[in-house]
N, C-alpha and C positions, 0 to 999 in steps of 0.2 A: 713755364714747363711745357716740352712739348714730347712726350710719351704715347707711343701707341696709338698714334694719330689723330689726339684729342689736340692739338695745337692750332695757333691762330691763323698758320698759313690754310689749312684743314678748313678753318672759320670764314674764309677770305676767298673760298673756292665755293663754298656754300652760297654766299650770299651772291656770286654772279647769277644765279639761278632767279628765276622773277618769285618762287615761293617762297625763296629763302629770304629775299631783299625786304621782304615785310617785316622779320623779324626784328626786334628792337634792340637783340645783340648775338654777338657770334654765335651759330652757329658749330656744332661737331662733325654733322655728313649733312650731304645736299636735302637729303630728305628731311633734316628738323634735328634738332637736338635731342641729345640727350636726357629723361627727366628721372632723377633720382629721387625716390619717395622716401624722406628720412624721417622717422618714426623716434619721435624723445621727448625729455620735457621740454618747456618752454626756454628754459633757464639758458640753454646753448644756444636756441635759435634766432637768429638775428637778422634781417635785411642786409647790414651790411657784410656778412660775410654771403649771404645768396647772391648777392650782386657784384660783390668781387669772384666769386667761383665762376661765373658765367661770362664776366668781363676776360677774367686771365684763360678760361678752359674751356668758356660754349656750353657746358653744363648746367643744366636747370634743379636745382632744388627744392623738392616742393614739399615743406614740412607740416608735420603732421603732429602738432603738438598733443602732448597724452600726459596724462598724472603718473608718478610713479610705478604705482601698479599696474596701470594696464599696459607701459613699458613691457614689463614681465609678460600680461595677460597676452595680448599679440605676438610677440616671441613664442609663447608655448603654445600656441590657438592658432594661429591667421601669419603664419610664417610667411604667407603667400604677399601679404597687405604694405610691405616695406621691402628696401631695398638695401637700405641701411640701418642699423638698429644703433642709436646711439645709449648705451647701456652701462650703469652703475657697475662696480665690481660686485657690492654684496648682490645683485639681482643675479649671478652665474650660478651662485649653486642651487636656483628654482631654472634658470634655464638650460644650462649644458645638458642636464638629464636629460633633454624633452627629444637632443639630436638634430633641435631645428638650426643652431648654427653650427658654421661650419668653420673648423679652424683657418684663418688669417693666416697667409703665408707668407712668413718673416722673408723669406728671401727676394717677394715683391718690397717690401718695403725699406727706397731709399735711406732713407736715414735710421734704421733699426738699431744701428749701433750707437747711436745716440740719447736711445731714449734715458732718459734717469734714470740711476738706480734705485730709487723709489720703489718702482713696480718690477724689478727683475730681481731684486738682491735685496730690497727692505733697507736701503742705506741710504743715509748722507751725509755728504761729506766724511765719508769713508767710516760711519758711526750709523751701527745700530739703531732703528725707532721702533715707536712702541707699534706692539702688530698683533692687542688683542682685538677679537672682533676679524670680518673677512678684509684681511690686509690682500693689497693685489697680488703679491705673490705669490701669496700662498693659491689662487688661481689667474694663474695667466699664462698657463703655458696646456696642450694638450699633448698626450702621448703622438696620439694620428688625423690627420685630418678632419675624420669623423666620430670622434672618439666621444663618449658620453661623459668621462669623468675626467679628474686631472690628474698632468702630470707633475712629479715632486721635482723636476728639475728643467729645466731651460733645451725648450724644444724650436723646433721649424714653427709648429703647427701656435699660435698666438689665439687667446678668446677673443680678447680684444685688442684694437693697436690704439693705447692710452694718449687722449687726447688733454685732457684736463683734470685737474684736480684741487682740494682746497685742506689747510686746516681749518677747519670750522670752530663756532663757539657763538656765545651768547649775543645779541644786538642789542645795545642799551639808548636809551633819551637820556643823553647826562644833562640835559636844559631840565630836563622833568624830574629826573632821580636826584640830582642836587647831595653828591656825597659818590665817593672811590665805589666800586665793582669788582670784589678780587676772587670770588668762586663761585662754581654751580650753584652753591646754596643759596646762592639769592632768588634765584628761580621759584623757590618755593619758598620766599620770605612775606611771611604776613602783610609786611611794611608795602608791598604790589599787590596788595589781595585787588583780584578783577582788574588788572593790571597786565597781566601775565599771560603770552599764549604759547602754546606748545604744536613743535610741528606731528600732525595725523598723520602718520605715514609710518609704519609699525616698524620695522626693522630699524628708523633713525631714530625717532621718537623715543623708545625703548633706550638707546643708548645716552639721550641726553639726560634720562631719568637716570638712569642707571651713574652717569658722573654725579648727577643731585645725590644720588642716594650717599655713596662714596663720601663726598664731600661735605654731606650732614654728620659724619658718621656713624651710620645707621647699619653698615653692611661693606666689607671687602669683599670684590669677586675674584673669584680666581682667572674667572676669563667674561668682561662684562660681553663681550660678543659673543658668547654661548653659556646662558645661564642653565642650570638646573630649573627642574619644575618649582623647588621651594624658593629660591633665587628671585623669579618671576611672579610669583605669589607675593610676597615681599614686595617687589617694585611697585609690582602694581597696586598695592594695597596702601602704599606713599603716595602716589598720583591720586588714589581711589578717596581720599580724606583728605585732600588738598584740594582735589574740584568741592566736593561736598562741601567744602570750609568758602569757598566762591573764588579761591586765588585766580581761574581762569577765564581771562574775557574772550578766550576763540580758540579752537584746533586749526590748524587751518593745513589745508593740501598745496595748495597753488601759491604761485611765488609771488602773482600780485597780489593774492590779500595778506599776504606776506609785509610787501610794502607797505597798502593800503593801511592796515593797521598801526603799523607805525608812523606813518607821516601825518598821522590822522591823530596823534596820540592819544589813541582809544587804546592802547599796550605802551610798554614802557624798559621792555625786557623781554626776549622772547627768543627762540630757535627761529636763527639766521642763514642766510647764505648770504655767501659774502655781494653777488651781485646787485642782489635787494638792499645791502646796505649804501651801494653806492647808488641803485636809483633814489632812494630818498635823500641821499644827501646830494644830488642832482639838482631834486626840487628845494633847494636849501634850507632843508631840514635838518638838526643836530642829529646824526645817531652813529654810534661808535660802534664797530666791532671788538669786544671785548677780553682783550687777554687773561687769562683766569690760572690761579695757582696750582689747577689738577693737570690740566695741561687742555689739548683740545681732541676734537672728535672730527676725524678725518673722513674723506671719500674721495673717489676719484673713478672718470666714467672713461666712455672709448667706444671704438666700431666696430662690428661687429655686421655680418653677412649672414644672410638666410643659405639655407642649402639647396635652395630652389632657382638660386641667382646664379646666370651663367653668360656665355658671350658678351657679345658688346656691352651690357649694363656690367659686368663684373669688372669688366676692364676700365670701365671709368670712375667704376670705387673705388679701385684699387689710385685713381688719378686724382681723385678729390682727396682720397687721405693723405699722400702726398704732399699733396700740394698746402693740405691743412698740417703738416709737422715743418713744411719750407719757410716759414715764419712770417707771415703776413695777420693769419686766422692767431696765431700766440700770442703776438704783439697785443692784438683788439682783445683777446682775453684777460693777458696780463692786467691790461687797463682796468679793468674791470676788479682785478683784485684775484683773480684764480694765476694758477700755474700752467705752465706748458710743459707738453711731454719731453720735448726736444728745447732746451733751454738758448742754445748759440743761436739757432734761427729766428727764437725771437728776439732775443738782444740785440740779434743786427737789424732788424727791424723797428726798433727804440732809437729815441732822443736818450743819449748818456744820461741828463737829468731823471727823467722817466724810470732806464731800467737801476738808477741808486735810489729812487724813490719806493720802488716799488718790490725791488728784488735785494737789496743791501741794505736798507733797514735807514737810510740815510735822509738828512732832511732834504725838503725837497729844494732846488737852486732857484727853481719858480713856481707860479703855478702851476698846479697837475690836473688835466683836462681827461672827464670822463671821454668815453668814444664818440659821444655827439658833439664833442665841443666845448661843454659848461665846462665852468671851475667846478672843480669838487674840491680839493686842497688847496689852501694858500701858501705862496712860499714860506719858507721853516719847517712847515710841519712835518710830521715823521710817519711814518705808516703804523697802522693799529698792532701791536704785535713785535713790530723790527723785521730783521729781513727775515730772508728764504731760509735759511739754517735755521735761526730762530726759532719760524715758526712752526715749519715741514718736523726740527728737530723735539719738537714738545708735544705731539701727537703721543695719543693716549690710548685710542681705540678707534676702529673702525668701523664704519657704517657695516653690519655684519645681519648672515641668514645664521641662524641657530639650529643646532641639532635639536631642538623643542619647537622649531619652528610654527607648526601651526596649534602647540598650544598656545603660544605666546599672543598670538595673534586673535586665536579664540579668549585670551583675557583684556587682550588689549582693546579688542572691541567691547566689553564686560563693561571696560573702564570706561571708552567714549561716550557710552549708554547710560552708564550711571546717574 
């Protein structure tokens, strides 16, 4: 990609220069590259996509791993401290208020017309999904550039330009559980007592309880992504007598004790992402992501811009996001077991085997190798779930900020404490 003078020829004029010739890879201007401070969890960040950016574009990435929350915390705090804010959907309605980012201008972005209709229309394959909880549409678009709230319909102005996304669900040891997996309810099944961990992280957490609760049933909500105050009482008071009873061996924030705990089989069931499933089964560990009869529990993240970013550094975000929807960065996602925003460019970036593995629900023709290399699947096997319709299509609810927001969270810490 060679845009606004971020291109190799740009990189190749740099490096005649005796300061430049030191550098270990292209360069953007004579004077040194580009460095973009991109502010997320860990869960996106990779070497192999920092060292592809800087190979294809002279841009340096320099990331800045953070927990969930202080994703948001920095966003509404320290706008000044990132360059790129790689950010959840449910996290926009604690930050659009704050006016620290600035609306994404569809009309820089090459392939906009691309993106899924996932995140513009709530669809696929021309069918409706479930979109209680903060579904992306319902924010993903601003009236104006700098606009504090959303708009209800499809504008210029973008929160974020959607990079990835997952149906999520439960991570099982079927080596260790020895018997089928078919609902939340197992989550809080005796039969895992000290067994079982749940992700701390209050907006997500809250919804996997909330499918346990559901699926116990114990409680219909009417919208489990914005409960009522007695709603949340409730919940929490299932979780609150499930720790007390010892079902839980860990809360955990971070995606490697995420892993850790499962490959460790110190857990046996627990809230997943899908990435964590496949570094454990990397280290050829059994662990399944688990299709469940209520359906699953969605999210999906993307880029986003401080308002304080401008000249040269704006115009190369606008060239790393690009360049991340031209299907290079999709492909190494897919792999991984997430979705890409722009679905054609990763495909063309796929072995045919890979994108019926992974994306058509089909077995696999051969082995299917994580991004490093390892087998993770042997030929035959079939992906946890079936394809993209399948799973994108059985989505339940969404990683969601609640209009009780921070009481939710004043009980959800009640609960962690208990």
């Amino acid at each position: 990609m060679e845009t606004r003078g971020f291109g190799r020829r740009d990189a190749l004029k740099a490096a005649a220069g005796a300061a430049a010739a030191a550098l270990a890879a292209p360069a953007v201007h004579a004077q040194g590259p580009v460095v973009l401070r991109y502010v997320g969890t860990a869960v996106n960040q990779s070497k192999e996509i920092k060292d592809k950016v800087r190979e294809d574009l002279g841009i340096v990435i320099e990331y800045v791993p953070v927990t969930s929350d202080d994703v948001v915390r920095r966003a509404v705090t320290q706008p000044n401290s990132f360059d790129i804010l790689d950010s959840e959907y449910w996290m926009l309605k604690k930050i659009i208020p704050s006016g620290n980012l600035h609306g994404m201008d569809a009309k820089r972005i090459k392939l906009v017309d691309q993106i899924t209709p996932v995140f513009t229309k709530g669809e696929i394959g021309g069918r409706k999904i479930g979109d209680q909880g903060t579904a992306p549409r319902k924010v993903s678009f601003l009236p104006a550039r700098e606009a504090k709230s959303f708009a209800t319909e499809q504008t210029q102005w973008m929160t974020l330009i959607p990079t990835t996304y997952n149906a999520d669900t439960l991570g099982i040891r079927p080596d260790k559980i020895g018997r089928p997996v078919t609902s939340w309810a197992d989550l809080l099944n005796p039969e895992f007592k000290g067994r079982a961990a749940l992700l701390n992280i209050p907006s997500i957490g809250i919804m996997d309880a909330a499918m346990v609760v559901e699926a116990t049933g114990q409680h219909k909500y009417a919208d489990k992504g914005n409960m009522t105050r007695a709603e949340i009482d409730l919940t929490m008071k299932v979780l609150t007598e499930a720790k007390r009873a010892g079902q839980f061996r860990a809360f955990w924030k971070d995606f490697n004790e995420s892993v850790n705990l499962m490959a460790s089989g110190e857990v046996v069931i627990q809230s997943m992402w899908s990435p964590a499933v496949t570094a454990v089964r990397s280290k050829g560990v059994p662990c399944v992501y688990q299709p469940l009869k209520e359906g699953y529990r969605a999210w999906a993240a993307g880029f986003g811009i401080p308002k304080t970013l401008t000249g040269k550094k704006l115009d190369a975000t606008y060239d790393f996001i690009n360049w991340f929807l031209s299907g290079w960065a999709g492909a190494f996602l897919n792999r991984q077991g997430y979705y890409s925003a722009v679905l054609s460019t990763a495909k063309a970036n796929m072995q045919p085997y890979e994108w019926a593995f992974w994306m058509e629900g089909k077995p696999a023709e051969q082995d299917i190798k994580a991004p490093d290399g390892t087998v993770m699947e042997k030929a035959g096997s079939v992906r946890d779930g079936g394809s993209y319709e399948a799973r994108m299509g059985g989505v339940a609810c969404w990683n969601a900020v609640m209009d009780e927001n921070d009481y939710m969270v004043r009980k959800w810490n009640e609960f962690i404490a208990a």
